[in-house]
N, C-alpha and C positions, 0 to 999 in steps of 0.2 A: 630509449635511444632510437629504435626503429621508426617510430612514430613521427620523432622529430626531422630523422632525416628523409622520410619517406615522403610528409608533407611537404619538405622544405623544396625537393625535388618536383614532387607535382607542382606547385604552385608556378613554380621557373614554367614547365615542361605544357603547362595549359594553358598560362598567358601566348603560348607561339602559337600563331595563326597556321594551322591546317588540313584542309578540305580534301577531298578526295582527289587526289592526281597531282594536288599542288602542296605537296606536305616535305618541300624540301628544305624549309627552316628548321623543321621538328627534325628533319633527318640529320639533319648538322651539326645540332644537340647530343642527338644520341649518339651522333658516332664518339662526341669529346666522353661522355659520359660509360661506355664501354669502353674505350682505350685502356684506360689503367685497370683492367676488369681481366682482360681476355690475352689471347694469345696472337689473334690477328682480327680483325674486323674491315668488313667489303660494305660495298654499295654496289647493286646492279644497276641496268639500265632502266629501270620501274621506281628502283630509288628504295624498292628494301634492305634491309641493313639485316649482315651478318656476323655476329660475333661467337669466334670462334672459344674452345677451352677445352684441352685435352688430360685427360684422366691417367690415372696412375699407372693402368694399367690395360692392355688390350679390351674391346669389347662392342659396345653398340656403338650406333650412333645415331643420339637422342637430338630430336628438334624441342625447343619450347618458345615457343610464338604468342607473340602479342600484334595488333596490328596500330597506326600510330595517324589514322586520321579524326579527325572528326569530322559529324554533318555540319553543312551549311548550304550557301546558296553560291550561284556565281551571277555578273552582271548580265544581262541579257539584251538588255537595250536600254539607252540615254536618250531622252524623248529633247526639245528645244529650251524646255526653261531648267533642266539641268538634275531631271528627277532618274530617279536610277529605277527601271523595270527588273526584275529578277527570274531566277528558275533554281529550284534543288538540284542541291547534291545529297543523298541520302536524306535518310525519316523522319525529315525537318517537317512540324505541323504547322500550319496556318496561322491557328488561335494564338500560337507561343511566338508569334514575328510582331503581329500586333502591337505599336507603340513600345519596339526595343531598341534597346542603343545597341547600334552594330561596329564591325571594324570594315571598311571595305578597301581591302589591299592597303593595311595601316593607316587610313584615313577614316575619321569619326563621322558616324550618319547614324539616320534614325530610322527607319521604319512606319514614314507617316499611317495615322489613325484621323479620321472623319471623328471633326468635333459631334460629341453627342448633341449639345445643342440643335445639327444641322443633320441630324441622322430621322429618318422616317421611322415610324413605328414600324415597317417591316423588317429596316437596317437593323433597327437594334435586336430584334429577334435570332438575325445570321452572322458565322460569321465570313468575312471575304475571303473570294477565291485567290489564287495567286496570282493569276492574270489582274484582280484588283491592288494588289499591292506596292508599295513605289517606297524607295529607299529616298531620303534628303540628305545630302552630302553638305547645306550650307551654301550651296553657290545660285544664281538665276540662267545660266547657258550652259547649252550643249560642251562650247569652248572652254566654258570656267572649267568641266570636270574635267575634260582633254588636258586641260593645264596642269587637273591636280596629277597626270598620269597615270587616270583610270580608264582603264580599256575594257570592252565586251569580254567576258570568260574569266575575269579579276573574281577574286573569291571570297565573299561573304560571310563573317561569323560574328555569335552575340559577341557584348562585352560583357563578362559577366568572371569575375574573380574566384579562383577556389577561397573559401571563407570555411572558421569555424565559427558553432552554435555553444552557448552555454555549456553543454557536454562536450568539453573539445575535441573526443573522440568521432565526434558524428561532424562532416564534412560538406559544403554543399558551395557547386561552381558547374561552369562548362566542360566542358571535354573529358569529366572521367571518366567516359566512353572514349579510348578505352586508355589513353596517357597514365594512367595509375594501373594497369599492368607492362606498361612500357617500363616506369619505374621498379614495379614489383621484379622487372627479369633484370634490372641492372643490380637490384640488391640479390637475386637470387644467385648471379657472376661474384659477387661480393661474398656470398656465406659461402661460397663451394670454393675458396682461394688454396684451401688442404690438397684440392685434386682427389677428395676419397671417394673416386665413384671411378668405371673404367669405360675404354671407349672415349667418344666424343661428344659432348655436349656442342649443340649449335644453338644460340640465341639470334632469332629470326624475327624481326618488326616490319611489317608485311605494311602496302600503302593500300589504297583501295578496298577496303574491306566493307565500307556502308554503301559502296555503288556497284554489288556485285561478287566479294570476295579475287579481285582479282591477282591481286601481290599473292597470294596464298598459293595459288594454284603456280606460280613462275616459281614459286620459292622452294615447293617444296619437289616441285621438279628436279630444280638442281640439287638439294642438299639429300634428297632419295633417303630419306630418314629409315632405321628399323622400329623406331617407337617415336610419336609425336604428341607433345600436349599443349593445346591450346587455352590461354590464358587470357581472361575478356569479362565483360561485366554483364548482371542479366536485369531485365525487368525482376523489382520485389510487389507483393499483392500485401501489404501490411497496411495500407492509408484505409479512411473509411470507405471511398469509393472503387476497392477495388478487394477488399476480406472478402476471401473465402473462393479466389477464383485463382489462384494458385497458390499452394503451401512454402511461400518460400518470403524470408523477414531480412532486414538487416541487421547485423550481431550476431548474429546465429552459426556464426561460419560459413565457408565457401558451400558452393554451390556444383554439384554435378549432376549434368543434365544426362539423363537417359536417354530422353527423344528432343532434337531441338530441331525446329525447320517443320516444314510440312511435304508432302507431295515430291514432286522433284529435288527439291532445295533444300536439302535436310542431312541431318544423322542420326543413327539410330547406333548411340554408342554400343559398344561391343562386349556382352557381357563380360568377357576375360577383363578389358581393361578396366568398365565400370568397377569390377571386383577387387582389381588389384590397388587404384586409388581409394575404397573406404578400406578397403584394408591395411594400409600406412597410416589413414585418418584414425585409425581406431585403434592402432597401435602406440599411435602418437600422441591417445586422447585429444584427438582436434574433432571439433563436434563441425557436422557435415548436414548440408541437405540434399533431398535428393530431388526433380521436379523433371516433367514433362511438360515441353514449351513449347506448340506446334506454331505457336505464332511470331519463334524468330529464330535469325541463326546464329553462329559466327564462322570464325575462318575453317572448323574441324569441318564445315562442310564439302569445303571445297578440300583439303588433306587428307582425309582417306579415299578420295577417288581417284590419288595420282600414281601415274606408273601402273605397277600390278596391283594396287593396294597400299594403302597403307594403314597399321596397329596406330588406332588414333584416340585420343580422348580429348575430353574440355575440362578445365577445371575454373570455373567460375564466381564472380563476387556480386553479388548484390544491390543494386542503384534502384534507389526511390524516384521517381518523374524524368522516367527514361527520355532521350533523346528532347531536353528540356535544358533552358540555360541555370536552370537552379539540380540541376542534378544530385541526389544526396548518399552517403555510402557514410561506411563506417570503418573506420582504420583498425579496429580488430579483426574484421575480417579478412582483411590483407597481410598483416602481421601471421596469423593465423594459415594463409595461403604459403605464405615464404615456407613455413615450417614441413608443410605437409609436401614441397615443391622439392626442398631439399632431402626430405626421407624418401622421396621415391628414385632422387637421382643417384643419391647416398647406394641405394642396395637395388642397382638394376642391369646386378651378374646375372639374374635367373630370367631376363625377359624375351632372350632368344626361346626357352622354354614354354612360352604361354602357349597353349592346345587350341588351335581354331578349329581344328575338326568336328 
């Protein structure tokens, strides 16, 4: 039952187009979508969305965040015969724009590709820079796009369908970075409907997160959380081109990341909290990986820096050709999330006690 509704939900929630800063369709989604969930639900001025749900009984008050953009590009300039130049939003690659069907502000275009026929023997060796590359809307003028009302800063994403494979269980489309823990916190409002957990749960879908972390940092300003856990999808190293250069697969269950980020931009979760999620995980016989990922983050980076601090963790799922329009993950490991999401908000009377000393 999980499965079906959880799919059925991303599939709605990734076809909506949005980019970093322009992710106000997805926001209008979630707000219908936590309404019957929660107790009160906001939109700030950034456009994160907060859904409220208050516990049985006195006590914390628990954040769990997902953030609700994806990468793409936005327009950058429309040249005279009506070709659309572009620039990133977030860790859009080059190679994967290449001859793809795009959406651009609900209008269908391609991503022209130089026929091989017409390509040099050095072309075909590279591939182009983004300064090379040029979207096709179907029109021959400047005026034609004017017309379709595409403007400079319009926001570009593949077309590409959440689809299942033979194993229906394994998933693959655009944007389950990170719209499938968007959904993951609206079924996690759904399993907690009891209220058996005390304090306040705040369910926080943060925008800006591939250009910066920036909703994160506004959000969790204002909700001044005692405990926060972040919820987000990580690079898997299970394909032949990449065994053996991180220990973490899809099916295998969630993912918590000890080190994620690097240098400045990073965290270094906290062994209390690391402790305390495989500890619900293995109480719950929920099978858990554990991995250090100096080469990405998410929003727990910017969440334990605010205010005085903040008690923060990540609790993580696993995506096959990260920040790819074939993206692939596996819906046990999400199912499997839900469970271990709810045991720790289920029993989290003792977490004003955790010893940072």
């Amino acid at each position: 039952m999980f499965k079906t509704e959880f799919l059925h939900q991303l599939k709605e929630l990734a076809s909506i187009q949005g980019t970093p800063g322009q992710e106000m369709n997805v926001v209008k989604a979630l707000v219908e979508g936590f309404k019957p969930h929660a107790d009160k639900v906001e939109v700030d001025k950034m456009g994160n969305v907060y859904s409220y749900l208050e516990g049985n009984k006195p006590g914390p008050t628990t954040m769990v965040s997902a953030h609700s953009d994806e990468i793409g590009c936005v327009v950058q300039d429309i040249d005279d015969n009506g070709f659309i130049r572009i620039e990133k939003t977030g860790g859009v690659l080059e190679a994967l724009l290449v001859g793809r069907k795009v959406n651009v502000n609900g209008h269908f275009g391609v991503v022209g590709v130089k026929a091989g026929h017409l390509q040099t023997p050095e072309e075909r060796k590279k591939q182009p820079e983004l300064n090379e590359l040029y979207v096709d809307v179907g029109v021959r003028s400047s005026e034609e796009v004017a017309e379709m009302g595409i403007k400079i800063g319009d926001p570009i994403t593949y077309i590409s369908d959440i689809e299942q494979f033979s194993n229906e269980d394994l998933i693959c489309g655009k944007a389950i970075d990170n719209r499938s823990c968007c959904v993951l916190l609206i079924e996690l409002f759904k399993a907690l409907e009891k209220r058996e957990f005390s304090g306040t749960l705040v369910g926080v879908v943060t925008v800006q997160e591939e250009v910066g972390l920036r909703g994160a940092k506004v959000a969790t300003y204002k909700i001044n959380p005692d405990v926060a856990f972040v919820i987000d999808t990580i690079p898997c190293a299970d394909t032949p081109d990449s065994i053996g250069t991180l220990p973490v697969g899809i099916g295998k269950g969630p993912v918590i990341p000890a080190l994620a980020g690097s240098s400045v931009r990073g965290n270094i979760m906290a062994p209390q909290i690391k402790e305390l999620i495989i500890d619900h995980a293995e109480k719950a016989n929920i099978p858990y990986q554990l991995a250090a990922l100096p080469g990405a983050t998410s929003d727990v980076s910017a969440v334990h820096l605010e205010r005085e601090g903040v008690v923060a963790g990540a609790i993580t799922f696993p995506r096959r050709y990260s920040h790819s329009p074939v993206e692939v993950a596996d819906l046990n490991d999400f199912e499997k999330g839900l469970v271990l999401l709810k045991s720790l908000i289920n029993d989290n009377d003792n977490w004003g006690d955790l010893d940072f000393v």
